[in-house]
VOKOL-908755 format. One line per field, with one value per residue (C-alpha): residue number from 1; chain; x, y, z. Coordinates in steps of 0.5 Angstrom, whole numbers. Layout:
seq	(NUM/...)
mol	(A/...)
xx	(X/...)
yy	(Y/...)
zz	(Z/...)
***
This chain:
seq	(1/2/3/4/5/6/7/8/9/10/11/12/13/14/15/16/17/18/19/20/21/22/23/24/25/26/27/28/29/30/31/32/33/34/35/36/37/38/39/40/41/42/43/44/45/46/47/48/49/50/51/52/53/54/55/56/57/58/59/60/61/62/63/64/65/66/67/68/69/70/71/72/73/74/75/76/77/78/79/80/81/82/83/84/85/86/87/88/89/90/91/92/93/94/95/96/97/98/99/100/101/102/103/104/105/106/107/108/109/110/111/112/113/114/115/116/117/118/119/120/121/122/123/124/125/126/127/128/129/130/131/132/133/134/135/136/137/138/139/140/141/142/143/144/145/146/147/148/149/150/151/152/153/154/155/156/157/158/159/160/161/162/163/164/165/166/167/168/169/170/171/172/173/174/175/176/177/178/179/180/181/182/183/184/185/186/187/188/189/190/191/192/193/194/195/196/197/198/199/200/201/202/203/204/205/206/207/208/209/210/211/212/213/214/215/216/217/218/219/220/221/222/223/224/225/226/227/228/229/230/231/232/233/234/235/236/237/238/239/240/241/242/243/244/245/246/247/248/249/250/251/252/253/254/255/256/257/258/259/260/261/262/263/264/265/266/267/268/269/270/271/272/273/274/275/276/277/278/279/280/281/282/283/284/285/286/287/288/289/290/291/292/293/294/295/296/297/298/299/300/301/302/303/304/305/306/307/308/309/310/311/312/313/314/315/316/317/318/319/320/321/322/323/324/325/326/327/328/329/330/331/332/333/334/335/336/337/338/339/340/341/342/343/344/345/346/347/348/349/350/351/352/353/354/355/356/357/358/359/360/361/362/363/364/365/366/367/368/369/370/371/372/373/374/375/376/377/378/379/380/381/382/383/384/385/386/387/388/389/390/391/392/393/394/395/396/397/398/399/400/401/402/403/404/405/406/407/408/409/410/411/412)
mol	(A/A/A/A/A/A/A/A/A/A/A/A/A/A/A/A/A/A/A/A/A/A/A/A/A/A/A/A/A/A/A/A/A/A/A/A/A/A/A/A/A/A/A/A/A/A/A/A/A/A/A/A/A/A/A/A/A/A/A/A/A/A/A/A/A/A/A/A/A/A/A/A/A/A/A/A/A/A/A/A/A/A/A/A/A/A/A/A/A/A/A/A/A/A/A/A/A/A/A/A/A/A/A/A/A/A/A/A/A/A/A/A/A/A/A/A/A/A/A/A/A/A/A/A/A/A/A/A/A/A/A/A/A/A/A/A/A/A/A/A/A/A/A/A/A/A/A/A/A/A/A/A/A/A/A/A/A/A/A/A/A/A/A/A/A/A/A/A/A/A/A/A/A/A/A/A/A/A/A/A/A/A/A/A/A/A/A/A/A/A/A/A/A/A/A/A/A/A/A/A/A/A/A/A/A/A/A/A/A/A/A/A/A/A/A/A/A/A/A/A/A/A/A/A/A/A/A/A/A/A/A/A/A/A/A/A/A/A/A/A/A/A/A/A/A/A/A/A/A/A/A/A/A/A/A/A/A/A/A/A/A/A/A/A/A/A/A/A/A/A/A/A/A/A/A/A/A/A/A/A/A/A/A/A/A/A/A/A/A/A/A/A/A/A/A/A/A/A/A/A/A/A/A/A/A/A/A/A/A/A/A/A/A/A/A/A/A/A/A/A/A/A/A/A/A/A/A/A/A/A/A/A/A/A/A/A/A/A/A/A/A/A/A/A/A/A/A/A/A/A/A/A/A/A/A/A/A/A/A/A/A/A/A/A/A/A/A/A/A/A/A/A/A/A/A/A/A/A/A/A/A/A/A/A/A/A/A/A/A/A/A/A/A/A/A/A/A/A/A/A/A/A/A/A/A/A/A/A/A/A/A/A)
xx	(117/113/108/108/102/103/97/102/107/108/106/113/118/117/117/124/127/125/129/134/135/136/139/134/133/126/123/118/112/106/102/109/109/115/118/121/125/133/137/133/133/134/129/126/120/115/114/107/104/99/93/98/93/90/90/91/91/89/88/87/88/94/97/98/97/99/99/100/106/101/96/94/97/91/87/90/91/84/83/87/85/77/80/84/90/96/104/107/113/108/110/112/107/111/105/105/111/113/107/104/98/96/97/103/104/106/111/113/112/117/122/123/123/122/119/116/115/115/122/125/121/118/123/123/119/124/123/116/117/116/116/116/115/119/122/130/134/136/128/126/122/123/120/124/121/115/108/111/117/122/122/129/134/139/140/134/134/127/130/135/128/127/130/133/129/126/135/135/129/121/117/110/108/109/107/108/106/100/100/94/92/94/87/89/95/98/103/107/108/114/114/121/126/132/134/140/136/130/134/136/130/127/134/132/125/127/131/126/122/114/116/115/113/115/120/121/122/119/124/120/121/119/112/111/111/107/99/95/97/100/94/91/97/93/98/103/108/114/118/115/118/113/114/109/106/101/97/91/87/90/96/98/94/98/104/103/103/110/113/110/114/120/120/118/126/124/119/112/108/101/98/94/89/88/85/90/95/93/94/100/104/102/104/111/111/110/115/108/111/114/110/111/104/107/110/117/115/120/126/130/128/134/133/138/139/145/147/142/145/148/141/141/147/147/140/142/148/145/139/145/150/144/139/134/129/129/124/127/125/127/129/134/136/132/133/128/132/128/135/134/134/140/143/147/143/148/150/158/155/151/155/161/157/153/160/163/159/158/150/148/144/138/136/128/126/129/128/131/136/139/138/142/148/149/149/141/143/149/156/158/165/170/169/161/160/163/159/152/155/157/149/146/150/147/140/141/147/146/143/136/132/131/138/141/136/141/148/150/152/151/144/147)
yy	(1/8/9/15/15/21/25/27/30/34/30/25/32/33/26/26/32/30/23/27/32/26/22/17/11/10/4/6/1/2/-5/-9/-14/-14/-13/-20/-19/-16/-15/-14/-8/-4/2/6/8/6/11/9/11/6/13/16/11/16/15/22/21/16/18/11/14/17/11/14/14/17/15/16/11/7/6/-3/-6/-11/-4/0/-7/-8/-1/-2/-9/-5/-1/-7/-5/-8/-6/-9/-11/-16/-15/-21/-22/-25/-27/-34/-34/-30/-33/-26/-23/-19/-12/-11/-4/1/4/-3/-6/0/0/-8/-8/-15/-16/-22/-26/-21/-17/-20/-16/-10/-9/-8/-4/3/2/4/9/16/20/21/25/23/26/25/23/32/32/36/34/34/32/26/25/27/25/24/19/22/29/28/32/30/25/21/22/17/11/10/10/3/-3/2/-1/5/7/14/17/16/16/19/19/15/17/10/8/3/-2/-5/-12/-17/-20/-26/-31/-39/-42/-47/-53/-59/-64/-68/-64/-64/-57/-56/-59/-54/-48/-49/-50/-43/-39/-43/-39/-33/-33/-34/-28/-30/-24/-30/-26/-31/-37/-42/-49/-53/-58/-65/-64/-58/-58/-65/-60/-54/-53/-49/-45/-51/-56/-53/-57/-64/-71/-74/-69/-68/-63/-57/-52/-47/-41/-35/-32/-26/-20/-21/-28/-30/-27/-32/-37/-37/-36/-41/-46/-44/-44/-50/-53/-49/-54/-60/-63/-64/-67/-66/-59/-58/-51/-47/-42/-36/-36/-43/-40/-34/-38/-41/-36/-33/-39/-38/-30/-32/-38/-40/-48/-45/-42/-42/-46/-51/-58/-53/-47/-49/-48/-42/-39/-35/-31/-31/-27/-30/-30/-34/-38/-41/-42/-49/-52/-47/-49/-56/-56/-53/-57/-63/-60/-57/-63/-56/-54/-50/-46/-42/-36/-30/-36/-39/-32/-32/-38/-39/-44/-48/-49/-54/-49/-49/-43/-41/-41/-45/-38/-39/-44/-40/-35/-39/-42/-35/-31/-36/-34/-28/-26/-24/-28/-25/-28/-27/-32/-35/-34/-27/-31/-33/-26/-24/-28/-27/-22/-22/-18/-19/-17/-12/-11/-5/1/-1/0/6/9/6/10/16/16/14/20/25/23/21/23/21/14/14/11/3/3/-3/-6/-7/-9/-13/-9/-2/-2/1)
zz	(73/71/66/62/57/52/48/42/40/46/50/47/47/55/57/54/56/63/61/59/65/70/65/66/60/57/53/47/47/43/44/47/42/40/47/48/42/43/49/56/58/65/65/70/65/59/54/51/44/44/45/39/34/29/20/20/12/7/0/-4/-10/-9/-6/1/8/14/21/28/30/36/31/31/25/24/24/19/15/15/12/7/6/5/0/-5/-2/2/4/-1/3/8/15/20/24/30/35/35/34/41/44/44/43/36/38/32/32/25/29/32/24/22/28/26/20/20/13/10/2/-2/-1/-7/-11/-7/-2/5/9/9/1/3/8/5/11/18/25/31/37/38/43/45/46/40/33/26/20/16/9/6/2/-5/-7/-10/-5/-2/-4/2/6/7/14/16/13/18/23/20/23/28/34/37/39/34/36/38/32/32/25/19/12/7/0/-1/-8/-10/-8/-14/-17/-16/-14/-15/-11/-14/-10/-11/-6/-4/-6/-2/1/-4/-9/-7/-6/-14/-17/-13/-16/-24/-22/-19/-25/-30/-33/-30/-25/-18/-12/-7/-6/0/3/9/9/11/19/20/15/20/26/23/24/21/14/10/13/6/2/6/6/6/10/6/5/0/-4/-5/-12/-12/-18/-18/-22/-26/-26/-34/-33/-26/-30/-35/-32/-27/-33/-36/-30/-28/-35/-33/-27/-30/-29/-20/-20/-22/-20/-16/-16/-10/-13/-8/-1/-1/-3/2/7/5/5/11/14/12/13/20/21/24/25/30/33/40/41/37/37/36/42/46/41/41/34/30/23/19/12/7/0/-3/-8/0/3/2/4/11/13/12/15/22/22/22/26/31/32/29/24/19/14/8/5/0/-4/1/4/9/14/21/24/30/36/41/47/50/55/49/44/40/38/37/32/29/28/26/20/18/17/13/8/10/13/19/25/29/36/35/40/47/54/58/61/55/51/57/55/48/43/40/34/29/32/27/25/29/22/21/29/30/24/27/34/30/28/34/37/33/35/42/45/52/50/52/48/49/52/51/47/40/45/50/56/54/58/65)
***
């Protein structure tokens, strides 16, 4: 396969003009660190970003930053971090739980859209997207968006760039907002809850006033089998129902009190202060009991969104039907489901019991061959497939970027 490491923005244009003139299909890599996740891909050419890695602009005081799209995520968190700020949606790292290195890239984190904790209350990673330069499909640029929040007074043509997997257009350069870093952060810890029980109390806390930040469940199974992250929370090892809370340090105190009163009825609550809540919650963030390293690193690995009021009793009944594991997130709409690996991912399975109550189901982790034999990403129903093509079409008429990559057999 060849290699073609791109400059700039030019640099991307000729590259897909080219491409466009054999009608040959490229795969866009920055680092690659999200390469084993969707359908495998049959390419003749990589598209590397990863010399397109500059902060082109970063105004703390604005809350803005603007950067090339191979620029290291670790590298533009860091500056971030420096500074007290963070991206309020938490980006997924998924190194250990590929088994990859951490070489996470901010086109790669807009492009997957995979967001952590913090989307019930700041939103997912296209909430923050404010502006974009990117190369269609026809091998031309165009500028999406801008430098403030509200500049949009047609379509918001940059949101559609997240969550698209680098199939719309090939992203150069991406302005996002920042948020301050909280002061300070408790985590609410209730141990022995079962998933249905679990999954009540985070509704009863998501739906109190104290403004919680982060809700999940590690169902005893999966906290036995998890490493670092939940060592904090120390023994014995059953399950735990996780509820954050951040802002100033008297606000979370105070707030972590009430709520902590508000949950009397399941049991008695322990609370994890800062860097222990940190560490926790990165760990869920990152499904990191499953991570590839683990005791559960050769299980296939789904993530599964749902209405949350259904979380409890979904995650339950495929961890029974499955012989699997699962964590949940997002107070129960979000599910990581650990499967025992089987040539089909038990995917009929899987996806009979999501529609039923109506979510959708992503293959993050299995081997090529299995990802080969079953669709990765939800199959979507007849209209809203044909509108996402409709779409497609209008940005990459020929299908040459990362072909194939979103649904099985359209890769030739």
């Amino acid at each position: 396969m060849d290699t073609l490491k791109v400059r700039d923005a030019r640099d991307v244009e000729q590259v897909v003009r080219a491409a466009l003139a054999s009608e040959q299909p490229l795969e866009i890599v920055g680092h690659g660190g999200k390469r084993l996740i969707g359908q495998p891909m049959a390419t003749n050419a990589l598209l590397d970003l990863s010399a397109l890695n500059a902060v082109t602009s970063y105004e703390p005081n604005e809350l803005i930053i603007t950067v090339q799209a191979g620029a290291p995520l670790a590298d533009v968190l860091s500056l971030i971090d420096s500074k007290n700020q963070q991206f309020a949606f938490e980006p997924i790292n998924t190194a250990s739980l590929l088994g990859t290195p951490n070489k996470g890239t901010i086109g790669g984190m807009i492009g997957a859209g995979l967001v952590g904790p913090r989307r019930i209350k700041a939103g997912g990673a296209r909430d923050h997207l404010l502006g974009a330069h990117a190369v269609s499909g026809f091998g031309d640029s165009f500028k999406a968006g801008g430098r403030v929040v509200k500049n949009v007074t047609g379509y918001d043509l940059c949101k559609l760039l997240a969550g698209s997997w680098g199939t719309l257009a090939v992203m150069t350069e991406v302005t996002l907002k920042v948020m301050p870093r909280p002061e300070s952060e408790r985590t609410l810890v209730l141990r022995g809850l079962d998933d249905v029980i679990a999954n009540t109390a985070m509704t009863a806390a998501l739906g109190s006033p104290f403004d919680v930040s982060g809700a999940a469940h590690v169902p005893n199974s999966a906290y036995r089998a998890a490493a670092s992250g939940l060592d904090d929370l120390g023994s014995p090892r059953e399950a735990i129902t996780l509820l954050r809370l951040e802002g100033i340090t008297a606000s979370a105190v105070h707030r972590a009190v009430a709520l902590a009163k508000l949950l009397a009825p399941f049991g008695a609550v322990e609370i994890l202060e800062d860097a222990a809540s940190v560490a926790v919650w990165r760990s869920v963030r990152d499904a990191q009991p499953f991570a590839a390293s683990g005791s559960l690193g050769a299980c296939t690995v789904w993530r599964i969104v749902c209405p949350p009021a259904a979380g409890g009793a979904l995650g339950q009944a495929l961890a029974r039907d499955t012989g699997g594991d699962v964590i949940y997130d997002w107070g129960g709409g979000l599910i990581w489901a650990a499967l025992p690996a089987k040539s089909d991912a038990q995917a009929s399975l899987v996806r009979q019991r999501v529609n039923a109550v109506g979510g959708h189901a992503t293959l993050i982790r299995a081997s090529e061959q299995v990802r080969r034999n079953v669709d990765v990403f939800h199959p979507q129903q007849a209209g809203l497939a044909a509108l996402g093509e409709r779409v497609r079409q209008s940005f990459d008429p020929k299908n040459i970027l990362n072909r194939g990559r979103l649904m099985r057999g359209s890769a030739t």
